[in-house]
Each structure stands twice: as C-alpha cells, then as structure tokens.
N, C-alpha and C positions, 0 to 999 in steps of 0.2 A: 424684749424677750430674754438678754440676754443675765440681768436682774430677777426673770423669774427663776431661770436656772439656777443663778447664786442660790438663792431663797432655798432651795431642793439640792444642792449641790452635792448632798452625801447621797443622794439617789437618783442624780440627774447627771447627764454625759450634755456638754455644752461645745457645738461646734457652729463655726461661723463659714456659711459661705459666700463665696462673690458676689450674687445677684442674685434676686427672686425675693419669693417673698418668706417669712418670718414662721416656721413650722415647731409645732410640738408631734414628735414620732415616737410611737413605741415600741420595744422591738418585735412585736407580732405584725406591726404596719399600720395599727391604727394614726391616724393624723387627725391632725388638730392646724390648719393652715390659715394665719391673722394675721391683720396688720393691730387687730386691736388686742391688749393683754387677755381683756377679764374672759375670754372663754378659752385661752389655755390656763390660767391660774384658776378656773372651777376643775379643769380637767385635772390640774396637776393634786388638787385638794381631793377630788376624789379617786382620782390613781394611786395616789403616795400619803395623804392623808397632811398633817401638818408641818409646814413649812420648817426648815431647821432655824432659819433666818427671820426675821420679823420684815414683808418687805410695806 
C-alpha cells in the first residue's frame, strides 16, 4: 500500500500503523480496507485521477 501512496503522494497523506490491516481512508471516512492493492489503486484512480508517479 505503501507504494500506492508514493504513486499519489502530492495528494495522498501516507501513515503506517503497528498492526491490522492495510486501509485507503478518505477524510469524509469513506474506506477502502485490502490486503490486496488493485481495489484501493481503482479507488485511488478514481478519487484523485492519475497517479504522479508511474507505479
């Protein structure tokens, strides 16, 4: 997840916690909670549009 972030990084806030599991949050609360990338990287494509980063 933390690579999608990069990818978004001028529109995306990247915080790591201790345990659990791997979330995309927005700040109205929408969630996006994966172990797997490609459905926070659809979300993040349609939230924010195209990545800064080529990931």
């Amino acid at each position: 997840m933390r690579a999608l972030g990069d990818a978004w990084a001028d529109r995306v806030s990247v915080t790591t916690a201790k345990s659990g599991p791997s979330m995309l949050v927005r700040p109205d609360g929408h969630v996006v909670g994966t172990t797997d990338p490609a459905p926070a990287e659809q979300a993040l494509r349609t939230w924010l549009g195209t990545p800064a980063l080529h990931i």
